[in-house]
C-alpha positions, 0 to 999 in steps of 0.5 A: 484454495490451496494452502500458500505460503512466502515459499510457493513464490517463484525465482524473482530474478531479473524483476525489480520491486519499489515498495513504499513504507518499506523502512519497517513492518508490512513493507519491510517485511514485503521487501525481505522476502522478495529479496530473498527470491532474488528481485531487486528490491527500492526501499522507499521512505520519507526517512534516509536513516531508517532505510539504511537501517531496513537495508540491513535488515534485507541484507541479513535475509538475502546477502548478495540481494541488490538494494537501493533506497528512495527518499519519499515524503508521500504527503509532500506533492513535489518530494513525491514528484522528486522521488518518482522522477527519478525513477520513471526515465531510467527504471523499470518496475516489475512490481510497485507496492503502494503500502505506506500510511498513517492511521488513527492521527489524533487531531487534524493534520494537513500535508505540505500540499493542505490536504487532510493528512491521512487522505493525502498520505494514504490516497492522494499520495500514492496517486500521484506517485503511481502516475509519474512512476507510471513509464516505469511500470509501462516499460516492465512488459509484466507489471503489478501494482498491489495497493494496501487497504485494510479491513476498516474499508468496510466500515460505514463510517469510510464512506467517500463522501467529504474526503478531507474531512471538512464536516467533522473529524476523527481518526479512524473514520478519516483512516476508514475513508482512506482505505476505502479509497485505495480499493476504489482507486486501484478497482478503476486502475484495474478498469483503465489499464485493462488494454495494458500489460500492467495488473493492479490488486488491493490488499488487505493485511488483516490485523497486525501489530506494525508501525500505525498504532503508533498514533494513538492516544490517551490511558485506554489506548496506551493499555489496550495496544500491547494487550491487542499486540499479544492477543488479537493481532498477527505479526508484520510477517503474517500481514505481508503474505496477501501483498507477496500472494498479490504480487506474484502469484499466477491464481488471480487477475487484475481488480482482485481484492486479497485477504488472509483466509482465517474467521479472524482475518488475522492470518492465513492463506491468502484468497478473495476477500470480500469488497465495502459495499459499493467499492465496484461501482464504476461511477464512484471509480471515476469520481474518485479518479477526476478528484485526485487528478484535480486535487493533486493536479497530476493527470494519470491516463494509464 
């Protein structure tokens, strides 16, 4: 693969982005260049005041760029389906970023709907989201959905299993799961809107220093994290080109999982990555698809 970079997308005018978590780090980042390409960019966020901060910094990048903000609480069903009402009969969406999240929460929490916060925000949320957004997306004629995942998607402890975590909590492992069912979601979303226009992709940013760390906890965690920022991670910007490559590029079709390129996973080209274990197994997709229909009472027939 050739060596790519934020500078091989092409003009994006007239294409209208919605990214979630957009008030700081990777979707920030994925708003900024995108901007800067000419598409209108919605910055979505449970947070008004650290929108129109983001907005700024958006506009520093692209001055005369169109941008609007969305109010949206991903672990709250009715703020998700507010914000995504007001979208779906008046917008179109070219491109739709499912890049909010929480990680490693120290003790369980539970959204306003009783959901395991880290599968409600991460998953259930964006679900639910995606499927009242969806005569948007159905009205671009062209559309991507890039959903970002992580490299913790791989590991044994995500095994989808118990999804709220009601035999036994921890941080990550709840983190590992929810991840993992972002990719098997968006590889049955690829599967079900094989006969539409849109396009769905799963990313994962590699490690980078961005607003997740922020939840944990305790002495060794406190020293390990500005050492881990410096040394081992990449930067937000770095994290943000397999979303940007996902997005817009004409080298990959729908159901592909993108990664950066480096041994390290920290940084690099963008390219195929390689799937948890059992990730592609359709049967799974299915189960995962009729649980979160159940669990957020919101059917989504792409």
């Amino acid at each position: 693969m050739a060596h790519w970079t934020p500078d091989d997308i092409p003009d994006q005018s007239g294409r209208t982005a919605l990214i979630t978590g957009a008030a700081s780090g990777i979707g920030l980042e994925t708003a900024r260049v995108l901007a800067a390409r000419g598409a209108r960019v919605i910055l979505a966020g449970r947070d008004q005041a650290k929108l129109y901060e983001a907005v700024d910094v958006v506009r520093a990048a692209a001055a005369e760029a169109e941008i609007d903000t969305l109010l949206l609480d991903l672990s709250d069903l009715a703020s998700v389906r507010r914000a995504a009402q007001r979208v779906a009969d008046t917008e179109t969406i070219d491109l739709l970023f499912n890049n909010a999240g929480v990680m490693n929460l120290p003790t369980r929490q539970h959204t306003f709907d009783g959901f395991e916060m880290t599968m409600g925000t991460n998953h259930l949320g964006h679900f639910a989201f995606d499927a009242q957004l969806w005569p948007a997306v159905r009205r671009s004629g062209a559309a991507r959905i890039v959903t970002v995942s992580a490299i913790a998607a791989r590991w044994p402890i995500g095994k989808l299993d118990d999804l709220m975590s009601e035999n036994g909590y921890r941080g990550m492992a709840a983190y590992a799961k929810s991840k993992r069912a972002n990719i098997v979601y968006t590889l049955e979303l690829a599967r079900r809107a094989a006969h539409t226009s849109v396009e769905a992709f799963v990313v994962h940013p590699g490690s980078a220093m961005t607003g997740l760390q922020q939840h944990g906890t305790g002495a060794l965690t406190r020293l390990f994290t500005p050492l881990a920022a410096r040394v081992l991670m990449g930067s937000a910007a770095g994290a943000a080109w397999p979303s940007l490559y996902a997005a817009t590029s004409p080298d990959v079709t729908s159901g592909a999982f993108i990664g950066p390129a480096r041994r390290d996973q920290t940084s690099g080209t963008p390219t195929p990555a390689k799937l948890p274990k059992g990730a592609d197994d359709a049967e799974l997709g299915a189960r995962l698809w009729a649980d979160s229909e159940r669990l957020t009472e919101v059917t989504f027939n792409p």
